[in-house]
C-alpha atoms as a printed R data frame, in Angstrom:
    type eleno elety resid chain resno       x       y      z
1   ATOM     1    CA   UNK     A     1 -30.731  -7.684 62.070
2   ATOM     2    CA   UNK     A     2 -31.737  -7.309 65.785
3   ATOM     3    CA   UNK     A     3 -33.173  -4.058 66.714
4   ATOM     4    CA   UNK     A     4 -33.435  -2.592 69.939
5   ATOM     5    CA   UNK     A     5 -35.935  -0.301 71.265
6   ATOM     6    CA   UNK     A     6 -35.134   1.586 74.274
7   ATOM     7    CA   UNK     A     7 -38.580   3.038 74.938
8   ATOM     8    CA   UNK     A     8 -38.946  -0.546 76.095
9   ATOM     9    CA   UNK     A     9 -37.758  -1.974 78.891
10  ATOM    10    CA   UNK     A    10 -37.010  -5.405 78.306
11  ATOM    11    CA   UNK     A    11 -34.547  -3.565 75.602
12  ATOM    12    CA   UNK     A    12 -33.445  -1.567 78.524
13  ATOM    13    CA   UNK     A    13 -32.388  -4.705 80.301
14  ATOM    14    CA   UNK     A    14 -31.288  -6.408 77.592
15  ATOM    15    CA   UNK     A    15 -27.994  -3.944 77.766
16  ATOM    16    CA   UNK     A    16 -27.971  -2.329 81.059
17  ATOM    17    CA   UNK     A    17 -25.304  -3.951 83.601
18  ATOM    18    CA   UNK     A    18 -24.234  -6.412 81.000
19  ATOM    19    CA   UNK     A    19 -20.579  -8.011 80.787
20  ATOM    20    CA   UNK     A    20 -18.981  -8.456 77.899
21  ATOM    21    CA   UNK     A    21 -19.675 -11.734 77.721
22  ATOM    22    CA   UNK     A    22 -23.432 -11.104 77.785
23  ATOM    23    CA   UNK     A    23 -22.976  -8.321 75.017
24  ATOM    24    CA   UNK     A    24 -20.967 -10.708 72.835
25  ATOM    25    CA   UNK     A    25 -24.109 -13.527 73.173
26  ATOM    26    CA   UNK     A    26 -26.650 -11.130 72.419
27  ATOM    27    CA   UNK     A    27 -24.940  -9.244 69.471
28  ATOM    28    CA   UNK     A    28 -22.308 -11.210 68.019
29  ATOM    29    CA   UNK     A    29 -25.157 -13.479 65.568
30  ATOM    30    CA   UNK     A    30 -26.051 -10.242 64.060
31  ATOM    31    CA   UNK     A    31 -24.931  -8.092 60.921
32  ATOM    32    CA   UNK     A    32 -26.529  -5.226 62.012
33  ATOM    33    CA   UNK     A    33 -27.491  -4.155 65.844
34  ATOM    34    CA   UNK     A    34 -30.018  -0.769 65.723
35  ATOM    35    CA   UNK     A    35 -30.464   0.062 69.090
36  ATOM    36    CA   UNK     A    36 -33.061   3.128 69.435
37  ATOM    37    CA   UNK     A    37 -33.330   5.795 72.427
38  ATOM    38    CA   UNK     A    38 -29.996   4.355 73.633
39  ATOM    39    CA   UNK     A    39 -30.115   7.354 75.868
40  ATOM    40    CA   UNK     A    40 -32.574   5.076 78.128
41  ATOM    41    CA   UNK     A    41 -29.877   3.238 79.382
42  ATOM    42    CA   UNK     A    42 -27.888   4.048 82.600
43  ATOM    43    CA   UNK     A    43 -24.336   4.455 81.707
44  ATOM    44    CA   UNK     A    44 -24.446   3.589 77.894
45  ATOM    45    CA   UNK     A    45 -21.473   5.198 77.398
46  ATOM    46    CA   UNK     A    46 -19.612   2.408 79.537
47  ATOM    47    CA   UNK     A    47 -21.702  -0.586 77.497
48  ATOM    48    CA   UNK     A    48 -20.650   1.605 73.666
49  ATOM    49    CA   UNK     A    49 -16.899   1.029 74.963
50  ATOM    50    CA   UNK     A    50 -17.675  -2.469 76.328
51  ATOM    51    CA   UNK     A    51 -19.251  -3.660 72.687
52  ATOM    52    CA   UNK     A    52 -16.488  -1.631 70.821
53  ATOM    53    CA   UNK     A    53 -13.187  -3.209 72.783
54  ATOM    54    CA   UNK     A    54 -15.111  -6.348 71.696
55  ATOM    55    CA   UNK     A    55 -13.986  -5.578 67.906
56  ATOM    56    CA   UNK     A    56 -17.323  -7.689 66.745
57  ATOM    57    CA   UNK     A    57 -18.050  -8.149 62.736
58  ATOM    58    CA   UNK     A    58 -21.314  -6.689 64.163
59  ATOM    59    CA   UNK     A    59 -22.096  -2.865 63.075
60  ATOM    60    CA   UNK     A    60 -23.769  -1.317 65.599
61  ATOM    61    CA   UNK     A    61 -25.970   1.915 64.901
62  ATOM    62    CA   UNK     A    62 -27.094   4.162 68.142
63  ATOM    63    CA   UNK     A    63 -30.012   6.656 68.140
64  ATOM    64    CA   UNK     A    64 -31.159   8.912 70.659
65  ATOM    65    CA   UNK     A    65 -33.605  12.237 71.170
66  ATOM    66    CA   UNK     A    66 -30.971  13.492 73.387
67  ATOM    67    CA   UNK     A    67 -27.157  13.321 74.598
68  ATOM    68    CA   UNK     A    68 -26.468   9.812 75.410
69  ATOM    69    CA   UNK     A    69 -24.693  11.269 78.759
70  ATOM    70    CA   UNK     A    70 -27.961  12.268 79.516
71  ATOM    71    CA   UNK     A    71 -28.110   8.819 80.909
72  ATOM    72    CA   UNK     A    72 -24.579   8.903 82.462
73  ATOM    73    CA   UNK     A    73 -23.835   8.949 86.530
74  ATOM    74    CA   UNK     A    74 -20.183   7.538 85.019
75  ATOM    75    CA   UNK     A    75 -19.760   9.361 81.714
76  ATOM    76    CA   UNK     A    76 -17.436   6.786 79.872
77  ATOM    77    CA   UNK     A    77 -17.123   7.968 76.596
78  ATOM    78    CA   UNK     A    78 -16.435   5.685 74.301
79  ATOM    79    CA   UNK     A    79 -13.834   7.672 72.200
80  ATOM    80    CA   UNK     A    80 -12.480   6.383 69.238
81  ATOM    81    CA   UNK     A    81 -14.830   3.578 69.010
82  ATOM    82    CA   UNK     A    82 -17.672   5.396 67.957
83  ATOM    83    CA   UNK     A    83 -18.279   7.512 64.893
84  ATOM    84    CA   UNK     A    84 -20.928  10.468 66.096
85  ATOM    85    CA   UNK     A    85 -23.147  12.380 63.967
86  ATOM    86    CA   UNK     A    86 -25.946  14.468 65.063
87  ATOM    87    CA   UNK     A    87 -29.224  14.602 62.792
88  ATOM    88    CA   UNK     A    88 -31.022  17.970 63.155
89  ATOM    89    CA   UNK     A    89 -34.530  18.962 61.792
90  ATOM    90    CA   UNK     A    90 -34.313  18.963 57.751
91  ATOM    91    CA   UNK     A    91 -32.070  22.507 56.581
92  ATOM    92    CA   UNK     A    92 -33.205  24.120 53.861
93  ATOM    93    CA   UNK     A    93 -30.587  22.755 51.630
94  ATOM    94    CA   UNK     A    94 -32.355  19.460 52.153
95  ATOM    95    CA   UNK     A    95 -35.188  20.617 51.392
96  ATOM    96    CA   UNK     A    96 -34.425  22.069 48.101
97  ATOM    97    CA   UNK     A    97 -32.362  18.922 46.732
98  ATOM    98    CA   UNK     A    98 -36.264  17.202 47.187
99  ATOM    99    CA   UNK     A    99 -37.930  20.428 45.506
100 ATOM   100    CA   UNK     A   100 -35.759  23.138 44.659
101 ATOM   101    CA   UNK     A   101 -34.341  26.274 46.106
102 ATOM   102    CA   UNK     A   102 -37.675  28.469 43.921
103 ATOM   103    CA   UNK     A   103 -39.746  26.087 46.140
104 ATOM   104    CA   UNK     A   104 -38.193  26.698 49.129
105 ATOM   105    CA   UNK     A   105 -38.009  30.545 48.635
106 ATOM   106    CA   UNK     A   106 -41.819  30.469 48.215
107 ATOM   107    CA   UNK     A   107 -42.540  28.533 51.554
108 ATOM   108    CA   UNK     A   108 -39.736  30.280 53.518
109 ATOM   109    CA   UNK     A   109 -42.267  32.427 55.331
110 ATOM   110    CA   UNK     A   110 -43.950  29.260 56.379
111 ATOM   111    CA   UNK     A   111 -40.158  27.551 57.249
112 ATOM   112    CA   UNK     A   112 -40.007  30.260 59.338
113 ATOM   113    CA   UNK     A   113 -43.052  30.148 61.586
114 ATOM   114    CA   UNK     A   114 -43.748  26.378 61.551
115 ATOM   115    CA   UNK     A   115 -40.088  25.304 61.315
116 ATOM   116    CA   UNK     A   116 -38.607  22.127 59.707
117 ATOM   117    CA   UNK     A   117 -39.104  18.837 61.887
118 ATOM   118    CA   UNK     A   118 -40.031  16.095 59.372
119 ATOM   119    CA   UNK     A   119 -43.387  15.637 60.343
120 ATOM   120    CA   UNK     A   120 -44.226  18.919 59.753
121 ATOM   121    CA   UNK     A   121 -42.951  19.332 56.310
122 ATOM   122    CA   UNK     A   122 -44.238  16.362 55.051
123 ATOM   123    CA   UNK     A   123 -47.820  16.899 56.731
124 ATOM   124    CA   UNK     A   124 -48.133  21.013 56.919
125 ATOM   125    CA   UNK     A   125 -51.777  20.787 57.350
126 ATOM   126    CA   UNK     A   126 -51.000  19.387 60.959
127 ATOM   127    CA   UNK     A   127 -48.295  21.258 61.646
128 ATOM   128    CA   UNK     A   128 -49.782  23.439 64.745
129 ATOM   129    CA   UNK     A   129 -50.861  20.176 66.250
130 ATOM   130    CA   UNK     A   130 -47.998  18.458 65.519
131 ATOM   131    CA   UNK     A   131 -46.098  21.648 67.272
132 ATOM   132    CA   UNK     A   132 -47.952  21.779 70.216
133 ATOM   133    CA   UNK     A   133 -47.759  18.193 70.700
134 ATOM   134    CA   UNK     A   134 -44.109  18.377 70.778
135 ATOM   135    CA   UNK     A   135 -43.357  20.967 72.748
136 ATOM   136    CA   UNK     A   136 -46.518  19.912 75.212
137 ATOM   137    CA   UNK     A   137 -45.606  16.352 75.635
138 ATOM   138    CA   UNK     A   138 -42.625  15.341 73.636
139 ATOM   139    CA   UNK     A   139 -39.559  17.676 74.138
140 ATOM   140    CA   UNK     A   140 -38.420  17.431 77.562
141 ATOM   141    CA   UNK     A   141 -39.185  13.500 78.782
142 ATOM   142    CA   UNK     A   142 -35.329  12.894 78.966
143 ATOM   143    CA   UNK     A   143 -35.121  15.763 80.801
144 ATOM   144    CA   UNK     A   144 -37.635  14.799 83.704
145 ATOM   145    CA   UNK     A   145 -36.444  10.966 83.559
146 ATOM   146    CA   UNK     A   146 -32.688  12.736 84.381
147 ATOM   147    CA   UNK     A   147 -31.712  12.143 88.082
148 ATOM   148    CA   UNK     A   148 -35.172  12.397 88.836
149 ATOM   149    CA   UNK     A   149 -36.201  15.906 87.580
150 ATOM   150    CA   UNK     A   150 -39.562  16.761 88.621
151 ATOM   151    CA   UNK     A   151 -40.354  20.821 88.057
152 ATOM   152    CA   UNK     A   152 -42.059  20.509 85.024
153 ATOM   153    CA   UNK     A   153 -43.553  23.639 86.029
154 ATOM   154    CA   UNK     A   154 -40.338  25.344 85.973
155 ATOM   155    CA   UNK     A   155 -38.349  24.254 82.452
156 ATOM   156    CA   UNK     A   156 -41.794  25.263 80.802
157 ATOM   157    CA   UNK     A   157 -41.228  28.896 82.175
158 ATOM   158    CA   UNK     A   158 -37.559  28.979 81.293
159 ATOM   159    CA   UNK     A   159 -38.238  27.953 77.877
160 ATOM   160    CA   UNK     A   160 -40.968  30.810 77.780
161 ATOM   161    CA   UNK     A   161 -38.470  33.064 79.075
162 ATOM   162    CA   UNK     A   162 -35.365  32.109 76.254
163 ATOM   163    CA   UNK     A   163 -38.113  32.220 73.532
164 ATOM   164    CA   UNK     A   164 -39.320  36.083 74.644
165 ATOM   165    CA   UNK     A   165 -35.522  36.896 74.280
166 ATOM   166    CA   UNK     A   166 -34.341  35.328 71.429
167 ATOM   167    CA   UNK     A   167 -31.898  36.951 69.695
168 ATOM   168    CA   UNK     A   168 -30.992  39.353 72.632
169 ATOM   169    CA   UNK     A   169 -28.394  38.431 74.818
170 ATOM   170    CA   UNK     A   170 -29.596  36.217 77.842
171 ATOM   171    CA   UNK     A   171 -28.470  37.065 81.230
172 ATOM   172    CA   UNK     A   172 -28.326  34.290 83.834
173 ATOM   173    CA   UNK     A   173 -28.865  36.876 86.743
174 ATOM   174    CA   UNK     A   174 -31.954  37.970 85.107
175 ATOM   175    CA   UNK     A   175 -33.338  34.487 84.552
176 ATOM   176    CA   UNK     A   176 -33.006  33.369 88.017
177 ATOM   177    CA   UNK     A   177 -34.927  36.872 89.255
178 ATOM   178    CA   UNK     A   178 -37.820  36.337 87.024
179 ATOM   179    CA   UNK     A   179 -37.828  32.255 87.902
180 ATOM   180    CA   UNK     A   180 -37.300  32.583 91.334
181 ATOM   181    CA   UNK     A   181 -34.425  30.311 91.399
182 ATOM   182    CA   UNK     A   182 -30.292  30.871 92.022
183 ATOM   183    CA   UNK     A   183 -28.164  31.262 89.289
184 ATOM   184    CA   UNK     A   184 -26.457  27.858 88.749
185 ATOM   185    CA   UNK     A   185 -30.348  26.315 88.545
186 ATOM   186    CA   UNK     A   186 -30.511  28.696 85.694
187 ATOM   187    CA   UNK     A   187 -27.312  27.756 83.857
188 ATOM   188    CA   UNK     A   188 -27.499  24.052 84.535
189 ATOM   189    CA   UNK     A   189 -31.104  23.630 83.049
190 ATOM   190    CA   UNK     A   190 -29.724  25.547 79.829
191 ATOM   191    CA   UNK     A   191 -27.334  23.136 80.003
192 ATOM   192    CA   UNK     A   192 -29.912  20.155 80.082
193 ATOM   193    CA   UNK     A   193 -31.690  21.467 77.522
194 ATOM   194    CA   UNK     A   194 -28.900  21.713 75.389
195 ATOM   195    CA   UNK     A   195 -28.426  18.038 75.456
196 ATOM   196    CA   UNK     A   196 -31.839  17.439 74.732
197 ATOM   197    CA   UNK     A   197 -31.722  19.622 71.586
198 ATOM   198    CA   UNK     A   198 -33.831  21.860 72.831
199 ATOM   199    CA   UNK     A   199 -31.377  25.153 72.284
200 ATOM   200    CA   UNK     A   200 -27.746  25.835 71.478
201 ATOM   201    CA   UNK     A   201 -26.275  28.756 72.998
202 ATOM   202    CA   UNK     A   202 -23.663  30.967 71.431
203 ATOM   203    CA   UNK     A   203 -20.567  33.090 73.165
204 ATOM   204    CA   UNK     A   204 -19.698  36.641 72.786
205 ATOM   205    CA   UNK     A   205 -16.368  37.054 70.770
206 ATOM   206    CA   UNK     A   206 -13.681  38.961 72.625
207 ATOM   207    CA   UNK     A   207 -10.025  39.735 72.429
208 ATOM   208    CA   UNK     A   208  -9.156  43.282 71.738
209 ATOM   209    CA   UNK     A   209 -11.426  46.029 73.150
210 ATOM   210    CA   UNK     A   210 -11.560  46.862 76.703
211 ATOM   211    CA   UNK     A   211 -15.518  47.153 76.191
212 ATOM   212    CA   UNK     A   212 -16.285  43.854 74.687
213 ATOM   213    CA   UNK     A   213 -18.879  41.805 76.534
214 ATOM   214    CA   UNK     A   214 -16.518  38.876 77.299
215 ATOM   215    CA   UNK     A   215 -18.965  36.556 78.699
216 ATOM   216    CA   UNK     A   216 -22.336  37.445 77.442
217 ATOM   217    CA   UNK     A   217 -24.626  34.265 76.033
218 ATOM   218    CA   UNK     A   218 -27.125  34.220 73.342
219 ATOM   219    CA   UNK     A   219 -29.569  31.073 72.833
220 ATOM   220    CA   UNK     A   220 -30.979  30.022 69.915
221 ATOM   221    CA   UNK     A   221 -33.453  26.990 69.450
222 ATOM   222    CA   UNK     A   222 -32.846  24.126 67.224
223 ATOM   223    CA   UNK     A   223 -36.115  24.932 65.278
224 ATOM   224    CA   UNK     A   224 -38.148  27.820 64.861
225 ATOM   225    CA   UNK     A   225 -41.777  25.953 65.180
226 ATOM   226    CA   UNK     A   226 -40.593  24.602 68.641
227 ATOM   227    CA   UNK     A   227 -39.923  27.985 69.824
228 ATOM   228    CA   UNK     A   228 -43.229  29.308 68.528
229 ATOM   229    CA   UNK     A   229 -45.207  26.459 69.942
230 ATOM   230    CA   UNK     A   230 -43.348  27.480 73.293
231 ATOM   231    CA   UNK     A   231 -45.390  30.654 72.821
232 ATOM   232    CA   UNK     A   232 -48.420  29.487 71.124
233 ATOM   233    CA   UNK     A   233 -48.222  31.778 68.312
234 ATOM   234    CA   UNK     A   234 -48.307  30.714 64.694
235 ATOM   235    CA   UNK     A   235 -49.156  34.085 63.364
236 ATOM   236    CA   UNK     A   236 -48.196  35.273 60.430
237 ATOM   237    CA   UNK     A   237 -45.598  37.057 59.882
238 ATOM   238    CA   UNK     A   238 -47.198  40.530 58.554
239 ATOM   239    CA   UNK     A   239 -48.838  40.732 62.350
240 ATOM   240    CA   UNK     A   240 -45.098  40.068 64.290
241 ATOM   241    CA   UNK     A   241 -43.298  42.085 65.768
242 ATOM   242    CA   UNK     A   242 -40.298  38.977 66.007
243 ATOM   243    CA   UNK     A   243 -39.603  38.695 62.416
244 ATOM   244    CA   UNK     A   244 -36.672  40.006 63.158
245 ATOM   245    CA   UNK     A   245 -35.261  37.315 65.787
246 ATOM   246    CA   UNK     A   246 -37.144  34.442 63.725
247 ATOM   247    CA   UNK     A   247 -35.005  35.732 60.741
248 ATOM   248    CA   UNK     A   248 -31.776  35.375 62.886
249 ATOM   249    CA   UNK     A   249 -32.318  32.064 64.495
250 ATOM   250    CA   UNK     A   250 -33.437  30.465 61.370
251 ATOM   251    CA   UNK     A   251 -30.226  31.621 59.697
252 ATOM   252    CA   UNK     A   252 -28.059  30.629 62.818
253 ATOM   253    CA   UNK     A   253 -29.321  27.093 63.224
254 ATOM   254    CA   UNK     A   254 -28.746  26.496 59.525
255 ATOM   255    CA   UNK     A   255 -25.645  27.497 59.469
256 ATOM   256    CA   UNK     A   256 -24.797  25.003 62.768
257 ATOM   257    CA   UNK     A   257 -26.071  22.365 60.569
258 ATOM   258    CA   UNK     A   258 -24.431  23.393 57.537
259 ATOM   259    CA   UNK     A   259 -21.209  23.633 59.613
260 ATOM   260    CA   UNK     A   260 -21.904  20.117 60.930
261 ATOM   261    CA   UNK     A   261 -22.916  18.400 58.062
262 ATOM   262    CA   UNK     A   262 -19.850  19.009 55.862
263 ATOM   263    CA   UNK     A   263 -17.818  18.496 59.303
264 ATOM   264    CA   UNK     A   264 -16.390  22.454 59.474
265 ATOM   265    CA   UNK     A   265 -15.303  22.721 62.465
266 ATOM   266    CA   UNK     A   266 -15.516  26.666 62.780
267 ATOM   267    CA   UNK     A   267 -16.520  28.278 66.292
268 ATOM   268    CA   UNK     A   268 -19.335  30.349 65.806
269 ATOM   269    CA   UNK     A   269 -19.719  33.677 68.631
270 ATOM   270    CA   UNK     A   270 -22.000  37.048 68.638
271 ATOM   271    CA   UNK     A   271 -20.175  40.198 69.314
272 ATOM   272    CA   UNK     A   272 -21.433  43.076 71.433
273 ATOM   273    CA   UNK     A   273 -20.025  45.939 73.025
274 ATOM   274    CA   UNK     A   274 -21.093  47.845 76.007
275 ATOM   275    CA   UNK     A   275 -21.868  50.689 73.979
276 ATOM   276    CA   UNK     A   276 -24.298  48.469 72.342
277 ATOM   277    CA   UNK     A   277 -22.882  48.262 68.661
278 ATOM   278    CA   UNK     A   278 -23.453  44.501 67.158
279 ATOM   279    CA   UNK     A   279 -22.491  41.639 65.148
280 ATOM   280    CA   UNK     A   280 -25.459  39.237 65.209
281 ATOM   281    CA   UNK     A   281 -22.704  36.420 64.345
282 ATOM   282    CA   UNK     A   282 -18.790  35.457 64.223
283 ATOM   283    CA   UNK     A   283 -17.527  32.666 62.490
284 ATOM   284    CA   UNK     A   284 -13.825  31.851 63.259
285 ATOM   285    CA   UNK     A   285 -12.012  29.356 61.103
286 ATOM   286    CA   UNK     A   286  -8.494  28.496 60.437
287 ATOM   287    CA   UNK     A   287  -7.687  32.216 62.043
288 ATOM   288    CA   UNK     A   288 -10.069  33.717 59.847
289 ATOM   289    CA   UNK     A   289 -13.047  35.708 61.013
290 ATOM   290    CA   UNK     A   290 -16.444  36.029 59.063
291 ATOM   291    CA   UNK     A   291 -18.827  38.220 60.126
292 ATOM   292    CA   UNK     A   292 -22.632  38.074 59.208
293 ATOM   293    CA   UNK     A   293 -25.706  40.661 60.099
294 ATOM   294    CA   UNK     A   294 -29.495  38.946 59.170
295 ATOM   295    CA   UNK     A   295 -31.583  41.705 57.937
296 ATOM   296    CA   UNK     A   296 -34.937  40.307 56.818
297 ATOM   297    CA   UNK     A   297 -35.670  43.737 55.202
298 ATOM   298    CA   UNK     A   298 -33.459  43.436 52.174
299 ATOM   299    CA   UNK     A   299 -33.010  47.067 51.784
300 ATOM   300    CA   UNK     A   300 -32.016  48.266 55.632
301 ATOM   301    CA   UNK     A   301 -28.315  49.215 55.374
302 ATOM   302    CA   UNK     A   302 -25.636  47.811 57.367
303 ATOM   303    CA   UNK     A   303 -22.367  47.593 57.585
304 ATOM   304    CA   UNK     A   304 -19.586  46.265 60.269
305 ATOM   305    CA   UNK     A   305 -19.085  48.994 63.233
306 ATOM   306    CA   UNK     A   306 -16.039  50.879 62.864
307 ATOM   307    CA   UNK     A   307 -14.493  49.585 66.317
308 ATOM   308    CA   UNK     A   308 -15.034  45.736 65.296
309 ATOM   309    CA   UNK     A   309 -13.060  46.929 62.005
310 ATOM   310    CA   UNK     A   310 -10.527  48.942 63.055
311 ATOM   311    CA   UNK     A   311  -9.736  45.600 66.046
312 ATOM   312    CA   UNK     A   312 -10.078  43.268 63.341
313 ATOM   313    CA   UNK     A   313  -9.158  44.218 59.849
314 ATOM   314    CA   UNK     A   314  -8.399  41.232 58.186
315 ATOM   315    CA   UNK     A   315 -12.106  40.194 58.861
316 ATOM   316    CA   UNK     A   316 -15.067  40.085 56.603
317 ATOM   317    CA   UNK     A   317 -18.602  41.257 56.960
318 ATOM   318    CA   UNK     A   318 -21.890  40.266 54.673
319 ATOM   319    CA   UNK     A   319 -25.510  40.872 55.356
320 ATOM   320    CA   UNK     A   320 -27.492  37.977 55.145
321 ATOM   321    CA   UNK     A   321 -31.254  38.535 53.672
322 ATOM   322    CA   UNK     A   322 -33.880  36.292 52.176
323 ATOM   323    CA   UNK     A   323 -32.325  37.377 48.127
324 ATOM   324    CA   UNK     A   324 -28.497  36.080 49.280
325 ATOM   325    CA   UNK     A   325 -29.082  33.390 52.149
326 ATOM   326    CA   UNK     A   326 -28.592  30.292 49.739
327 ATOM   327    CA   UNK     A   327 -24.647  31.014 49.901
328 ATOM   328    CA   UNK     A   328 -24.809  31.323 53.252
329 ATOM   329    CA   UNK     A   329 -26.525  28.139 54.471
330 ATOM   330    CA   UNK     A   330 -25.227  25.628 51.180
């Protein structure tokens, strides 16, 4: 097996620039090629196509922390050569398969404040530190390294500012008045930090109703203990006043792995309406649409606004608490 490690830069040359000549010498006596932060190298897209027209015995298995366009000036995607998966932090699924879903019910206060990165499940006695190292030092290096980023100063604030609003809807306008920068900055660093798994951002749903929000955005992080390490606060939950929000994005971002996992391809939106009635999500499959409301307060009442209804009446609706979510994220 020859293994490749990005982080290093002999690695980096070792790929970078090569012909297909040069990639058949280097990985043709192999098995098995691992090749590690592959998102190091400029135009890896364009080198994945090279070594797949090759049609080697070699497998070849590519990792990266973030998008490998990331490292793209030419993005050549190398489509139908390459099977893609993306591994998130462990879902609570996972977790339950190792312990079991009583287990995972007792901790889920802690899943929720400290989130589910390896490393912090397996060693929760470091699991501020381990927090705080990633979101200090860790979570946006491909970001900087990316056509020469260098306002640190500034992602660190727009992070802040998508962690104060999660679950609200996020408006661009209002981003680049608090950041002091235009409006495409705004959009293209949420963009950036998409690809660095940073945050996923949803769409609002809209076909029927004149007052739909038609283009509103809500953004949701990848893991709850990154967002809380963006604020520094590990409190419990008794003393927040976010429970609410944690509730929703913990539920959201297992469901986007759940959907991704068992390869369901089902677009997932928020609803809104200018008169401010709410779905917090939309799942659309197959013509279908699901709706879900995450109440962490078992007993609030809910139930699907009568305008969402009356548009869409083939839909469903189900409130999503911490006594039913095990349907919901399996």
């Amino acid at each position: 097996m020859l293994s490749l490690n990005c982080d290093n830069m002999d690695d980096v040359l070792a790929l970078e620039g090569r012909t297909s000549t040069e990639l058949q010498q280097l990985l043709s006596p192999y098995e098995l090629v691992f090749i590690d932060e592959a998102q190091r190298v400029k135009n890896i897209g364009l080198t994945l196509k090279i070594i797949g027209d090759l049609k080697l015995d070699t497998q070849v298995v590519v990792t990266g922390s973030s998008s490998l366009d990331m490292a793209n000036e030419i993005n050549e995607p190398a489509t139908g050569r390459l099977l893609e998966y993306n591994l998130f932090p462990f879902s609570l699924p996972e977790l339950a398969l190792n312990s079991s879903e009583r287990e995972e019910n007792r901790l889920l206060e802690s899943r929720m404040i400290y989130g589910l990165y390896p490393e912090v499940v397996t060693e929760p006695g470091d699991a501020k530190r381990t927090l705080m190292t990633l979101a200090n030092n860790y979570l946006y290096k491909d970001l900087f390294a990316y056509k020469g980023i260098k306002k640190p100063e500034f992602i660190q604030k727009l992070v802040r500012a998508l962690a104060l609003q999660l679950g609200s809807e996020v408006s661009y306008n209002e981003l680049s008045n608090l950041l002091g920068v235009d409006r495409g900055t705004v959009e293209t660093y949420i963009n950036l930090l998409e690809k660095c798994f940073v945050v996923f951002r949803l769409d609002s749903f809209s076909r029927n109703l004149r007052n739909e929000i038609k283009k509103g955005k809500k953004v949701y992080f990848y893991d709850n203990g990154i967002r809380n390490a963006v604020l520094s606060n590990f409190a419990p939950l008794e003393l927040r006043n976010d429970v609410g929000a944690l509730w929703e994005n913990l539920m959201v971002s297992e469901r986007m792995k759940r959907n991704s996992y068992s390869a369901n391809f089902a677009q997932l939106f928020f609803w809104r309406t200018h008169e401010q009635q709410e779905i917090d999500l939309i799942e659309e499959q197959d013509g279908m649409l699901h709706t879900f409301e995450f109440k962490w307060n078992g007993k609030a009442k809910s139930s699907q606004p009568k305008a969402f209804a009356n548009s869409y009446p083939n839909s469903t609706y189900e409130v999503i608490t911490p006594e039913n979510y095990w349907t919901f994220v399996k």
